[in-house]
C-alpha positions as CSV (number, residue, x, y, z in Angstrom):
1,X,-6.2,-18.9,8.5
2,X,-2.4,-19.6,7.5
3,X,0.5,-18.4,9.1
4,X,1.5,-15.3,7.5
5,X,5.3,-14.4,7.3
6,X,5.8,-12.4,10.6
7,X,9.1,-10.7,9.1
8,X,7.6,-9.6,6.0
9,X,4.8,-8.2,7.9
10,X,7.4,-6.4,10.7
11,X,9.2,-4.8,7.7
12,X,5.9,-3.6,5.9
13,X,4.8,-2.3,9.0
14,X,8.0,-0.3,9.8
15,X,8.2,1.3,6.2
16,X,4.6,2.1,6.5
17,X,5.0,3.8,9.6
18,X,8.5,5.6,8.5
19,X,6.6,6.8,4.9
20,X,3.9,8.1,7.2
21,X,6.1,10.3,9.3
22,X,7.9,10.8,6.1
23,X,5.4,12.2,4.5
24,X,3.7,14.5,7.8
25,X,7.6,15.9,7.9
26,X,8.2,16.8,4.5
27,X,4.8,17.9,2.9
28,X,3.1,20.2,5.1
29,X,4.3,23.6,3.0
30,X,2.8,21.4,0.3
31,X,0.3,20.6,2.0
32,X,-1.0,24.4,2.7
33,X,0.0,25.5,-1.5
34,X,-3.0,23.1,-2.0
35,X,-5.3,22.9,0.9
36,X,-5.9,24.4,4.4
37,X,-4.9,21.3,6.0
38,X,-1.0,21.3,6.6
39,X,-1.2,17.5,7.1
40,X,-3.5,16.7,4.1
41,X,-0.6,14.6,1.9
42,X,-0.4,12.5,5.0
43,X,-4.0,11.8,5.5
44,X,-3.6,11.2,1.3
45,X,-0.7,8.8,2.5
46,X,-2.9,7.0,5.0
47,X,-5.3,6.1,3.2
48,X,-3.3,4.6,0.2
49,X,-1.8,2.2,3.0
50,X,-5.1,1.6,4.3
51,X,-6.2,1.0,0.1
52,X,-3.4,-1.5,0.2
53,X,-3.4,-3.5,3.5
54,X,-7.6,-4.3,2.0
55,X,-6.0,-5.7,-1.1
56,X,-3.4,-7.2,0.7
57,X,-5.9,-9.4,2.6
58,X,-8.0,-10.0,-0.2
59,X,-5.4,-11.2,-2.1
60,X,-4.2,-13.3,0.6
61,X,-7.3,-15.2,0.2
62,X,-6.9,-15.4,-3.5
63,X,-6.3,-19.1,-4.2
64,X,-3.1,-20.0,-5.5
65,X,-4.1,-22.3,-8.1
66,X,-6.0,-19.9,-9.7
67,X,-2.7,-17.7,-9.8
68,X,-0.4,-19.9,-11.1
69,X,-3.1,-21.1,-13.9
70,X,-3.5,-17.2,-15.2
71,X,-0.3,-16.0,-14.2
72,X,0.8,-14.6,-17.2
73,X,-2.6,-12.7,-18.0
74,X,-1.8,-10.8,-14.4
75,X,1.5,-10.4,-15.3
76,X,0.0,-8.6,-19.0
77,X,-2.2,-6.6,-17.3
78,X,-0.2,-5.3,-14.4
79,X,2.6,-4.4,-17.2
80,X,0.1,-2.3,-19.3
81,X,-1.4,-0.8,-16.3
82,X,1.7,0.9,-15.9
């Protein structure tokens, strides 16, 4: 496997954990307007991180030729999919 950038990887990890507690502080009157579960925007939270680190790694496996040779079909796609 290739050596993945350990500071990159640190800072994800410390924003993920600070939006986490972020999120449990902040949302749980939210939270109980919309469901019975005062933590249920974290759980929503969660598993968004949990969504991304899977496309993380599968995109770390993506090879980079292939990137570079449709790079600007991504780049389309990504814009209109905003």
């Amino acid at each position: 496997m290739k050596s993945i950038d350990k500071p990159l990887l640190i800072a994800f990890t410390l924003l993920a954990i600070f939006g986490l507690i972020m999120m449990s502080s902040i949302s749980i009157a939210s939270s109980l307007k919309v469901s019975d579960n005062n933590s249920y925007y974290f759980f929503r939270h969660f598993i968004y991180i949990a969504l991304g680190i899977v496309v993380f790694f599968m995109a770390l496996k993506f090879p980079i030729r292939l990137i570079k040779k449709y790079h600007l079909l991504f780049y389309l796609t990504a814009a209109i999919l905003l």
